[in-house]
TIPAVEX-583304 format. One line per 4 residues: their letters; for each residue x, y, z of C-alpha. Coordinates in pm, 1 decimal, padded with zeros to 6 digits. Layout:
<nodes>
a) X,Y,Z; ... .
</nodes>
This chain:
<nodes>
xxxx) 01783.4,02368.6,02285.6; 01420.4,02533.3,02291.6; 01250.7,02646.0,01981.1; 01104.0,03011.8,01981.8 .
xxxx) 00770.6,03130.5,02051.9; 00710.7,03363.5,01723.1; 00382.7,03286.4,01485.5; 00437.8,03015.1,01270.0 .
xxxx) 00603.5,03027.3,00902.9; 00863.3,03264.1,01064.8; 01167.0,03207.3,01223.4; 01184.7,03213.1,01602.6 .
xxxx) 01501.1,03217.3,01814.4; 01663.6,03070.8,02065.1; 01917.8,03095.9,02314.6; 02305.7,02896.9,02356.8 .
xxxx) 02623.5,02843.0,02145.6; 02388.1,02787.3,01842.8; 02183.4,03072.0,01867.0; 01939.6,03217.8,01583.3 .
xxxx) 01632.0,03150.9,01429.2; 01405.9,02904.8,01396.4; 01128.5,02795.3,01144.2; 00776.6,02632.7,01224.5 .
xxxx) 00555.0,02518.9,01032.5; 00236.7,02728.8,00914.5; -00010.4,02454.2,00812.5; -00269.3,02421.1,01109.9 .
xxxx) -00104.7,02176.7,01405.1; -00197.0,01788.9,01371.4; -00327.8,01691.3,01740.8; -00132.8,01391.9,01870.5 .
xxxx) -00282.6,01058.1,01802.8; -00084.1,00743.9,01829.6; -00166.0,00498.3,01597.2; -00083.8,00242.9,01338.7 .
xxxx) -00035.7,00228.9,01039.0; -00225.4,-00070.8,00914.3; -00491.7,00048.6,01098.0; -00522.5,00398.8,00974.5 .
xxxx) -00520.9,00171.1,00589.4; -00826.3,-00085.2,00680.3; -00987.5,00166.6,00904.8; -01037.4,00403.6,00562.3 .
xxxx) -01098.6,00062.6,00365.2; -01418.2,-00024.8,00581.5; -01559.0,00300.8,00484.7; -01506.6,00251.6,00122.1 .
xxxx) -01512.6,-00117.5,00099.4; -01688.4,-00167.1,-00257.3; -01452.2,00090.0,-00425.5; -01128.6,00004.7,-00595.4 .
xxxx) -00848.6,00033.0,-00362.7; -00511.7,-00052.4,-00575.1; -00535.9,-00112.0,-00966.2; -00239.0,-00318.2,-01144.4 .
xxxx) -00203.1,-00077.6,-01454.3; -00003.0,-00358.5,-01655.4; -00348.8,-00604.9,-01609.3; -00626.9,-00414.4,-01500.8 .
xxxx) -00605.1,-00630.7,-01209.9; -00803.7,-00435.5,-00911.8; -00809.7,-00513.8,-00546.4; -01125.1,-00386.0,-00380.3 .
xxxx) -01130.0,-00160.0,00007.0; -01289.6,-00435.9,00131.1; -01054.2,-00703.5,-00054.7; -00764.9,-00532.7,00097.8 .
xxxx) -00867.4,-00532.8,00454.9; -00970.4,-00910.3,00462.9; -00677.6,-01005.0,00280.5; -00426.0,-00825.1,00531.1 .
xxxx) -00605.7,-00883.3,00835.2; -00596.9,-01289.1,00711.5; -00210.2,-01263.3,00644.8; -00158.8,-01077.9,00947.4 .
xxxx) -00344.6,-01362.6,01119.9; -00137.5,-01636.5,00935.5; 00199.5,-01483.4,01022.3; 00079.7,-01438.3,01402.7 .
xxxx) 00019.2,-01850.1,01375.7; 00369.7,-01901.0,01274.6; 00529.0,-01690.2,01596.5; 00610.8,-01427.0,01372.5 .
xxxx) 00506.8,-01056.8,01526.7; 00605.7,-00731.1,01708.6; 01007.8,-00773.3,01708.8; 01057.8,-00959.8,01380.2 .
xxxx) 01056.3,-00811.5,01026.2; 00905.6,-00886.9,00705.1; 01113.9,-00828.5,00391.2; 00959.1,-00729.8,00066.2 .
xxxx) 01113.0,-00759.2,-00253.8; 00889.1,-00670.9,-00546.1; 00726.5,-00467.7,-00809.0; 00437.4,-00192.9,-00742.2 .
xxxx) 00154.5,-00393.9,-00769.4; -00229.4,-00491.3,-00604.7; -00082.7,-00730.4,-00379.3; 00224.2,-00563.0,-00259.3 .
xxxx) -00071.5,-00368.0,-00033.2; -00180.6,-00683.6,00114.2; 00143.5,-00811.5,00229.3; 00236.5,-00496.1,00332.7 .
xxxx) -00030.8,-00395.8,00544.7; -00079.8,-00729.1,00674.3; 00298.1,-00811.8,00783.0; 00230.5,-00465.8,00964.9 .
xxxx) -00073.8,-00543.6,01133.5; 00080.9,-00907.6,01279.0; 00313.6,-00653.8,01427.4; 00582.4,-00698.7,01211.5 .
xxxx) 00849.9,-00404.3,01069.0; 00869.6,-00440.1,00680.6; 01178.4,-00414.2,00488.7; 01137.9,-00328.9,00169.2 .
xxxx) 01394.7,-00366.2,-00151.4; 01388.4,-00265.5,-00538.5; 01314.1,-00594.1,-00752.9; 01606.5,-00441.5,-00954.6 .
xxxx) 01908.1,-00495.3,-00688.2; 02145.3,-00781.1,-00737.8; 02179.4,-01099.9,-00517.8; 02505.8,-00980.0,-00350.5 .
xxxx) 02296.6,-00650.4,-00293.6; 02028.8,-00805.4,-00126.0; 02221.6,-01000.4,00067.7; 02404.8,-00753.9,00242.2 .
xxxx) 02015.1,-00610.2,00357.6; 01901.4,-00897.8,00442.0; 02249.5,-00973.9,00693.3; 02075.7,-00656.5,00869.2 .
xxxx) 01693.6,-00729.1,00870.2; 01724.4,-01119.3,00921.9; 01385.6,-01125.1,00796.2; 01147.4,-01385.5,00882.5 .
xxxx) 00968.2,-01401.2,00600.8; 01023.2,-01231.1,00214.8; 00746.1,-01193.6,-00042.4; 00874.5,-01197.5,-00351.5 .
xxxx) 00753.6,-01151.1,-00724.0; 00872.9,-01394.5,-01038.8; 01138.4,-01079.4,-01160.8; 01323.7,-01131.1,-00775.1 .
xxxx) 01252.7,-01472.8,-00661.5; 01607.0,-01586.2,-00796.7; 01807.3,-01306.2,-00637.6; 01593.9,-01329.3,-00352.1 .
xxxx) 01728.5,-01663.6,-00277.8; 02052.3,-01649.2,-00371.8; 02109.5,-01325.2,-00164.4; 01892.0,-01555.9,00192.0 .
xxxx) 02159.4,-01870.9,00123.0; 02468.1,-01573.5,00055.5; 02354.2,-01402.6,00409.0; 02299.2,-01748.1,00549.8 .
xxxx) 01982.1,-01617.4,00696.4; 01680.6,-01911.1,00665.1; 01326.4,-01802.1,00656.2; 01027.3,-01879.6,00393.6 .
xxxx) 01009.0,-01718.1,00093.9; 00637.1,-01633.7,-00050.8; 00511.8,-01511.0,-00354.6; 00277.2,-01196.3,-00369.7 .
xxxx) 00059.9,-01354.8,-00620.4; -00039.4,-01615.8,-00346.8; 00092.8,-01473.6,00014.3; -00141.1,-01693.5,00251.8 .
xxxx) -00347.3,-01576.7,00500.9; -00612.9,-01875.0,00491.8; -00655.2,-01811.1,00830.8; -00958.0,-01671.4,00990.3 .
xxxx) -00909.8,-01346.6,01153.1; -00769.3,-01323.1,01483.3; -00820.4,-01080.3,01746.7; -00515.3,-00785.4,01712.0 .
xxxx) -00229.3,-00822.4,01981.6; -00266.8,-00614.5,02225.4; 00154.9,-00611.2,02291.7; 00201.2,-00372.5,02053.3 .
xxxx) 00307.9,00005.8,02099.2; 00297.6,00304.3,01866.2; 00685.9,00344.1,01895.6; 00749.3,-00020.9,01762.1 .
xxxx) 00926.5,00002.9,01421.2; 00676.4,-00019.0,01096.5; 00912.3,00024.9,00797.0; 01282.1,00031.5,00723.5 .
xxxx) 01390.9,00176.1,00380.5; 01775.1,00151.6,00260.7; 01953.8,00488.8,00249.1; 02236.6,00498.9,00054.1 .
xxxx) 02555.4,00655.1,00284.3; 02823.0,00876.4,00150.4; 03089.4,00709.6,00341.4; 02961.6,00358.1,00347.3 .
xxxx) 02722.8,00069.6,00216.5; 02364.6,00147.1,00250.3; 02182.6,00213.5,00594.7; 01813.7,00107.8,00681.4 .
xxxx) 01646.2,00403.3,00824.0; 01401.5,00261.7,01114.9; 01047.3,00462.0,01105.0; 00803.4,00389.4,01364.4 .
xxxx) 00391.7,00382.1,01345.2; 00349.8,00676.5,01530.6; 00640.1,00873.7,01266.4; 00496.0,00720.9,00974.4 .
xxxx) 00077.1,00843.4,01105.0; 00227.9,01166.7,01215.5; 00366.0,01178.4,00790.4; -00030.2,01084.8,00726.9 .
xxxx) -00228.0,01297.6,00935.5; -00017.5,01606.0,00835.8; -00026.4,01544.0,00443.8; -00407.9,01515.7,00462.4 .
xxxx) -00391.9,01909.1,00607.0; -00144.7,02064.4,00352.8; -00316.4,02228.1,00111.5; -00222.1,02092.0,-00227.7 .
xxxx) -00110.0,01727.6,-00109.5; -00449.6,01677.8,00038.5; -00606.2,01354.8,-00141.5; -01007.3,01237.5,-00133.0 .
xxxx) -01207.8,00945.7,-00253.3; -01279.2,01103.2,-00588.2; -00906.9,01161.8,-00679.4; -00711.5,00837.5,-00900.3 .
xxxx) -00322.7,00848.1,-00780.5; -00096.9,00673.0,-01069.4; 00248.1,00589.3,-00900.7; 00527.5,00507.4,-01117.3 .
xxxx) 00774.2,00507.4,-00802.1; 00813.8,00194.5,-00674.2; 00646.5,00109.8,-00315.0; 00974.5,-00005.3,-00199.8 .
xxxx) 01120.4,00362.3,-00215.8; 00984.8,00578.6,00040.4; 00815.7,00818.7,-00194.8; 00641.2,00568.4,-00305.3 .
xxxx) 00514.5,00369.3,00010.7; 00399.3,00779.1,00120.5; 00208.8,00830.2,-00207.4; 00030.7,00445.0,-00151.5 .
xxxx) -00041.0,00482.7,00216.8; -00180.9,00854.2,00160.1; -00384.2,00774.1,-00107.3; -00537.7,00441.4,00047.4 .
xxxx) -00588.9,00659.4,00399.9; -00785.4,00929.2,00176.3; -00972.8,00655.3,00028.4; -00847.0,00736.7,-00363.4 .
xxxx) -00776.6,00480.0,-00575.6; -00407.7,00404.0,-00614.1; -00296.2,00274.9,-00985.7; 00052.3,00063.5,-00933.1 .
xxxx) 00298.5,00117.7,-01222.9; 00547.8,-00133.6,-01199.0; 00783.1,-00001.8,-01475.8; 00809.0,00337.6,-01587.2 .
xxxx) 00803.2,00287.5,-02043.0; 00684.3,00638.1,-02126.1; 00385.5,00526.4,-02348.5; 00260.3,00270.7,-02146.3 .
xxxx) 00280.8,00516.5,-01820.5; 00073.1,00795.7,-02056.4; -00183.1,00538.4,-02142.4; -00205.1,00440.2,-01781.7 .
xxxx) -00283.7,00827.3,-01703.5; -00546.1,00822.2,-01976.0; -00740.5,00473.4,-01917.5; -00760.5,00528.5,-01547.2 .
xxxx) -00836.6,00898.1,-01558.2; -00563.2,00990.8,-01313.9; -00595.4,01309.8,-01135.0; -00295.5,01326.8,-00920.3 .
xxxx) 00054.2,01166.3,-01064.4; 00361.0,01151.7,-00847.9; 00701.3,01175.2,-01025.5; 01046.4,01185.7,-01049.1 .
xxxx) 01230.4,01576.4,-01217.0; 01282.5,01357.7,-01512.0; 00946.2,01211.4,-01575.3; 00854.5,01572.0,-01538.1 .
xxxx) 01089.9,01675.7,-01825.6; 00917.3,01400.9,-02060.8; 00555.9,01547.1,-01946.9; 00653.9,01883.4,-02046.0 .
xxxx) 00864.1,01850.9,-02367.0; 00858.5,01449.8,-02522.3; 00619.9,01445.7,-02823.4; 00436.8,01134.0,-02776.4 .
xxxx) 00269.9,01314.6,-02465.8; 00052.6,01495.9,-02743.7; -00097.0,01186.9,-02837.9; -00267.0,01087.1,-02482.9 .
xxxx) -00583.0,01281.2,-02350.0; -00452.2,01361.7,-01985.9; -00698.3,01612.6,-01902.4; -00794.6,01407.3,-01615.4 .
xxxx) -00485.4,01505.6,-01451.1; -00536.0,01823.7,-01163.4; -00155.8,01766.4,-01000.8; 00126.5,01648.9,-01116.8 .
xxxx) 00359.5,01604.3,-00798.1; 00746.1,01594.2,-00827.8; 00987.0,01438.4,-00578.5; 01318.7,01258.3,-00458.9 .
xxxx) 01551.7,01507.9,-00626.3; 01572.0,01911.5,-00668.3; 01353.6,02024.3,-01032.4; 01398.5,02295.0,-01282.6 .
xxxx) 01145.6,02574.5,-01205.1; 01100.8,02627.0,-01603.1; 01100.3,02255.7,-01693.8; 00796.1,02252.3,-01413.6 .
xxxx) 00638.6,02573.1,-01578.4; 00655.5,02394.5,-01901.7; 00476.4,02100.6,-01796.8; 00256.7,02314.4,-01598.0 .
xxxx) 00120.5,02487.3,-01939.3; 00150.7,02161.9,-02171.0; -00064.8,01999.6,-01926.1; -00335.7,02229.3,-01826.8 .
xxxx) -00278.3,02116.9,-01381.7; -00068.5,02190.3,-01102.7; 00271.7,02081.0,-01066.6; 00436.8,02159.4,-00730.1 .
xxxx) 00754.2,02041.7,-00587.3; 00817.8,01840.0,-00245.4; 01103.7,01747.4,-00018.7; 01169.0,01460.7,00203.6 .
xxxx) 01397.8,01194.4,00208.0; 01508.4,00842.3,00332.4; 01520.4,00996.6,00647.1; 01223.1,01214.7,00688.6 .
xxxx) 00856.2,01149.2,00531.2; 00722.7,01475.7,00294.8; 00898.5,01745.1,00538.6; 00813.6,02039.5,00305.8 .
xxxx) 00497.3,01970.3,00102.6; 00417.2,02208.8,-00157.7; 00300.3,02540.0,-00010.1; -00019.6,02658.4,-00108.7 .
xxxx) -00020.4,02892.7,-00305.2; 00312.2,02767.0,-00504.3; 00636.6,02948.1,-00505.6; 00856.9,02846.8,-00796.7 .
xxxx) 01158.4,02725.5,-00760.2; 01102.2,02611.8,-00369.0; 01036.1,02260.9,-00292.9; 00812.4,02377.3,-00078.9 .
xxxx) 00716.8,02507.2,00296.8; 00781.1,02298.8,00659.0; 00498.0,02063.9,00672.6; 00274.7,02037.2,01005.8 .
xxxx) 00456.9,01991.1,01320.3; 00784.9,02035.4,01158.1; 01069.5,02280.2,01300.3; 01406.2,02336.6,01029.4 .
xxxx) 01698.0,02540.0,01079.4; 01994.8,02633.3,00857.7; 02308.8,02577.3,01022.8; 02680.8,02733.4,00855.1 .
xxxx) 02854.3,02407.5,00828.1; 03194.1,02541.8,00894.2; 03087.2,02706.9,01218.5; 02777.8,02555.6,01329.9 .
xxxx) 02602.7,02920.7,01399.7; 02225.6,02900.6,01295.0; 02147.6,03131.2,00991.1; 01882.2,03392.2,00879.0 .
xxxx) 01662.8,03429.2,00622.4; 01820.3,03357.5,00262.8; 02147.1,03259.3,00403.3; 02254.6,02908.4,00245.9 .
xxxx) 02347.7,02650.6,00451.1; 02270.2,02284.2,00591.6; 01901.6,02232.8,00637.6; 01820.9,02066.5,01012.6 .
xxxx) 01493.9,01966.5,01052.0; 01284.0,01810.2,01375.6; 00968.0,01666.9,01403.6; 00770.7,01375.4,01481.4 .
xxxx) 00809.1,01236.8,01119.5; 01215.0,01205.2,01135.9; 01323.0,00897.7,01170.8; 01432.6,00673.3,01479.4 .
xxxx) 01726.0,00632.9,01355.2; 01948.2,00373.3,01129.2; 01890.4,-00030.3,01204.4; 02155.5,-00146.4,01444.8 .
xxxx) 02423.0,00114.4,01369.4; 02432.2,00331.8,01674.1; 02742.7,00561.9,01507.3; 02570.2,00657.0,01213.9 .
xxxx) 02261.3,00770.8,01399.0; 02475.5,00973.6,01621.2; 02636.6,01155.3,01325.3; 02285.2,01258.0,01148.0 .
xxxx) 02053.8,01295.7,01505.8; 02226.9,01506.2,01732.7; 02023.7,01425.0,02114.2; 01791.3,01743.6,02073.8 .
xxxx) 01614.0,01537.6,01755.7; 01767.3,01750.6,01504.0; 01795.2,01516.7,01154.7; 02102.7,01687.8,00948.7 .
xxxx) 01955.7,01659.3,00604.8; 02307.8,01685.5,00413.8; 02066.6,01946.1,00210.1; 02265.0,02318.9,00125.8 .
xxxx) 01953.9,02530.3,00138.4; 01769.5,02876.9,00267.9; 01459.6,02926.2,00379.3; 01300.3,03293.0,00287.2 .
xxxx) 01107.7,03495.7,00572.6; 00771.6,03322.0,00458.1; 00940.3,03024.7,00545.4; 00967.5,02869.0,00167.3 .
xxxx) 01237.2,02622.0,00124.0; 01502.4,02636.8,-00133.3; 01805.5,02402.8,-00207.1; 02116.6,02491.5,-00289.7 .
xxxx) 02321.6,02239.6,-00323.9; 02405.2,01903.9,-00132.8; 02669.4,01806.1,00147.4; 02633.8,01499.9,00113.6 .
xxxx) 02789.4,01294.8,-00130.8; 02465.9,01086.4,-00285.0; 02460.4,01072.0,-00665.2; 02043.9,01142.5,-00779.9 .
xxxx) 01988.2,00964.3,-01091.7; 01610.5,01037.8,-01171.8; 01534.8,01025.4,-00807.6; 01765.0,00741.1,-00751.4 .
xxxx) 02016.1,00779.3,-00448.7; 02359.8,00587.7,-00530.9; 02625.2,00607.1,-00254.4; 02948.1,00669.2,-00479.1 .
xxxx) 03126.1,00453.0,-00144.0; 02932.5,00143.6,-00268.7; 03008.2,00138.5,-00607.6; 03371.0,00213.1,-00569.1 .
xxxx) 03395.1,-00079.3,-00333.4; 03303.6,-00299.3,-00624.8; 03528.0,-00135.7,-00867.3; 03884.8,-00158.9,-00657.1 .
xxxx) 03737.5,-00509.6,-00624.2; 03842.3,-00580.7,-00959.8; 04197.6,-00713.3,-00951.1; 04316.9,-00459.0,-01227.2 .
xxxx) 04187.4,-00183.8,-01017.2; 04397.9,00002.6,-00783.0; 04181.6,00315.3,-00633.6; 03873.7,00487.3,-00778.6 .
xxxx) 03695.3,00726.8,-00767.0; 03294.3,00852.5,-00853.6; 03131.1,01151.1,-00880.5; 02832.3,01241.6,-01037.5 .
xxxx) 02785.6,01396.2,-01433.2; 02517.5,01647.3,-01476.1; 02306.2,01518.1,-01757.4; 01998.5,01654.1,-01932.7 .
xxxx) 01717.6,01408.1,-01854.9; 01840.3,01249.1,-01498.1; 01980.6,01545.5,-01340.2; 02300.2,01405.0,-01326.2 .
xxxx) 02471.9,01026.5,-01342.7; 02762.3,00784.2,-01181.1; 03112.8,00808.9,-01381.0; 03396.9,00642.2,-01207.9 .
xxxx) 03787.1,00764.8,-01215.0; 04008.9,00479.9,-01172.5; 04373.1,00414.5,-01101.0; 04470.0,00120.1,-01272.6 .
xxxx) 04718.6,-00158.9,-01121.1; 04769.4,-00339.7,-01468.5; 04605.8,-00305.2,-01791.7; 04208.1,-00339.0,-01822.0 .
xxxx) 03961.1,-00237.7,-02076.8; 03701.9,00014.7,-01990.5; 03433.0,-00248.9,-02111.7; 03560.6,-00535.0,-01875.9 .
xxxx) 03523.5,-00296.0,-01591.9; 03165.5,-00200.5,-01726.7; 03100.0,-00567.8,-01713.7; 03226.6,-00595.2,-01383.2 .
xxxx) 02965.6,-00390.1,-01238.6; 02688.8,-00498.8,-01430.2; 02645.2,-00838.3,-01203.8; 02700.6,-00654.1,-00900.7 .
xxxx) 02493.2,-00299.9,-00920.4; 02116.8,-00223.2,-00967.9; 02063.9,-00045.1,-01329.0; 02114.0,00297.3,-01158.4 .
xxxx) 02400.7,00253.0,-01006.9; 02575.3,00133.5,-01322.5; 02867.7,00425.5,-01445.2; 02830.4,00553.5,-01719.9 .
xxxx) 03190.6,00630.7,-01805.8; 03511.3,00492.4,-01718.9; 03796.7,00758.6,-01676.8; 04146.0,00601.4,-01641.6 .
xxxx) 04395.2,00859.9,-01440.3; 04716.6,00807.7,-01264.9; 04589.7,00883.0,-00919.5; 04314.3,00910.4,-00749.6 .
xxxx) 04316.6,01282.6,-00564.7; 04281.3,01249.0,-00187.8; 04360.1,01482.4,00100.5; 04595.9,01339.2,00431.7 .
xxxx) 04353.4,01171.9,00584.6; 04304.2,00942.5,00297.1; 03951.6,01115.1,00154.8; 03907.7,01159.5,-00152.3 .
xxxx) 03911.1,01506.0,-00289.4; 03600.2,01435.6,-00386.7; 03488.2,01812.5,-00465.2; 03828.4,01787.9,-00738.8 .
xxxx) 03650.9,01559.2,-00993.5; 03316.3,01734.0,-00928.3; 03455.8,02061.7,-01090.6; 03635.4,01885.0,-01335.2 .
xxxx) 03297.6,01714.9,-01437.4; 03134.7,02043.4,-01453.3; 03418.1,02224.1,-01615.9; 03393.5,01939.1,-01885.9 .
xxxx) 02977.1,02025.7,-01919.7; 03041.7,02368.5,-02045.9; 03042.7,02463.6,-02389.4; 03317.4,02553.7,-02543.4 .
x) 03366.3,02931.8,-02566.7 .
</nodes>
């Protein structure tokens, strides 16, 4: 399969059973340049080494440049000392905060892949992660050290557990090792499945500085030592982990927001004089209509960037005006680092154009054929900033990378003859709750694990400020009350994947394979949304 020769920004073709066009990127090429990642962070921290690198907005806590790079290159030392290196992975299981960089960077530059996990997921959630990673070591903060153990004795997998607030690295600095290669893994990020439990998605150094080195050249995205980025998505989620590693590469300052209380979040904007915010559709919903915004000067802020799930062109308008800045859409995923950064100028109601180096098609599900301009249909995309492909699960890569490095998104979209992005709808089955991916698969596993619970069922509800939530259709065995089943979950699901409805029904619709109809309940969820007439 051979990508066409036409200028960039339009779609090429090619030749073969799939034949038809394909999209390139029109942001200027990014020159090859293996590297790490760690050392694209303390390379940019020597040059700015007296400046504030990473600010704790709850404390006012900061972590100098030149802080930063001693205390990684220390920790990297100290895990090198205890055999642990290129090979091995380093879990981390915490809240945004200064030190998260440190442990981060450093487990990276010992030549380590990190792992990282939402404070918020359960013991028997962790668990199942850590069966995969078999991490070496896990940093930990005081809200996950609990689970954190619970889910290492539950995966009988032994290693030390450290805290952030005191992560070691007494040890002078060593010399780097020279073993490593650019294609060795640097961070693995759960993705929720449609069919299945979560996946880690395995992204190399040379992936994760192609992600870098493009950003820094697409117009809008582009960061510099004067900006002040306040993150409110956690570092363990891939947009977030971008955002830090971007904004620590351009030398900004990066604010961590460890929990995401509206007022607290504004002030953080205001007493750091943020200039660039990223954020999930809902956040951007409060920004542009909630009336405590009002009382916060914010006129620091010049963009307002919003990611991890599809956003209302007028909602964005609205915040757009309120605010006085930019606010642009983006699209990536799990997958794929920022694949379609805002385009510059804007074009509401895209997420955006193919970022550098990136190719995308739209492919007809049903047939396969590639499609033209404004056609909907799956978005492909291929590039050097796709994954390698899921941890130790060789069938699951298969079904999303076919061999010519094509990622299947699971993304119903069109791309225009300018070569802006716009999505449709979704093939997959994921459930976005304010930016939140939950695999209906996982949590009706837990549900037909109660013993009153005979099938079930869940699809997701549109709602107003998350875009849409979990509610779960069950068949019932015997008797059970909807708040015993509530319950139920509770122990065993992070916050967002908790339903948040319980609909008993006498069967569960499925087709002859066993699947569940799934596309049934979605229409029946939407039918229910519309007012009555």
């Amino acid at each position: 399969m051979t990508s066409g020769t036409t200028a960039p920004g339009r779609p090429g073709r090619t030749v073969g059973a799939m034949e038809g066009p394909i999209w390139h990127s029109a942001l200027p090429a990014v020159e090859p340049a293996p590297a790490f990642v760690d050392g694209e962070i303390l390379r940019a921290a020597e040059r700015h080494a007296d400046r504030p690198a990473v600010v704790d907005a709850a404390t006012g806590w900061a972590l100098t440049f030149g802080e930063l790079a001693d205390g990684a290159r220390r920790l990297a030392a100290d895990l090198r000392g205890r055999g642990i290196g290129r090979g091995d992975v380093v879990a981390i299981v915490a809240a945004s905060c200064a030190r998260y960089a440190v442990a981060l960077y450093g487990a990276q530059a010992a030549g380590a892949a990190v792992a990282s996990a939402n404070a918020a997921l359960t013991a028997p959630e962790l668990a199942r992660q850590f069966a995969r990673t078999r991490p070496r070591v896990v940093f930990v903060d005081g809200g996950s050290a609990a689970a954190a153990a619970e889910a290492l004795a539950a995966a009988g997998v032994g290693c030390e557990v450290r805290q952030l607030d005191d992560p070691g690295g007494r040890r002078s600095v060593t010399p780097d090792d020279p073993s490593r290669r650019h294609d060795d893994l640097a961070f693995l990020f759960p993705s929720s499945g449609t069919t299945g439990l979560p996946k880690l998605a395995a992204h190399t150094h040379a992936g994760a500085t192609a992600f870098l080195r493009a950003i820094a050249v697409s117009g809008s995205m582009g960061l510099s030592p004067a900006d002040v980025v306040a993150i409110p998505v956690p570092f363990t989620h891939l947009y977030g982990s971008a955002m830090l590693s971007h904004g620590l590469r351009s030398g900004a300052t990066v604010v961590a927001i460890a929990a995401l209380d509206l007022e607290r979040f504004l002030a953080a904007l205001r007493d750091h004089a943020a200039t660039v915010v990223p954020v999930t559709p809902p956040v951007v919903l409060a920004l542009a209509r909630h009336p405590a915004v009002g009382a916060f000067d914010l006129s620091s802020l010049r963009l307002v960037i919003s990611g991890a799930a599809p956003g209302a062109p007028e909602v964005q308008d609205e915040a757009e005006a309120r605010l006085g800045c930019r606010v642009v859409d983006v699209l990536g995923s799990t997958e794929a680092w920022c694949y379609a950064p805002a385009a510059e100028p804007p074009v509401r109601g895209s997420v955006g154009a193919l970022g550098s180096g990136m190719d995308g098609v739209i492919v007809d599900p049903a047939t396969g054929a590639r499609l033209g301009p404004d056609r909907p249909g799956e978005l492909w995309v291929r590039g050097p900033q796709v994954m390698a492909g899921y941890l130790g699960d060789e069938a699951a890569t298969a079904a999303t990378l076919d061999r010519d490095g094509w990622l299947r998104t699971g993304d119903v979209c069109s791309l225009d003859a300018a070569g802006n992005l716009f999505i449709v709808d979704r093939l997959k089955e994921l459930i976005k709750v304010g930016g939140y991916s939950v695999a209906p698969a996982e949590v009706e596993r837990e549900l037909v694990a109660h013993p009153a619970v005979a099938d079930a069922a869940v699809v997701g509800r549109p709602d107003p400020e998350l875009g849409e939530v979990p509610v779960a259709y069950v068949a019932l065995g015997q008797p059970v009350a909807r708040d015993e089943l509530l319950a139920w979950l509770a122990g065993r699901l992070a916050p967002w994947k908790q339903v948040r409805d319980v609909i008993v029904t006498e069967r569960i619709p499925r087709g002859p394979t066993g699947k569940i109809l799934r596309r049934d309940l979605i229409e029946r969820e939407r039918a229910a949304a519309q007012p009555a007439r």
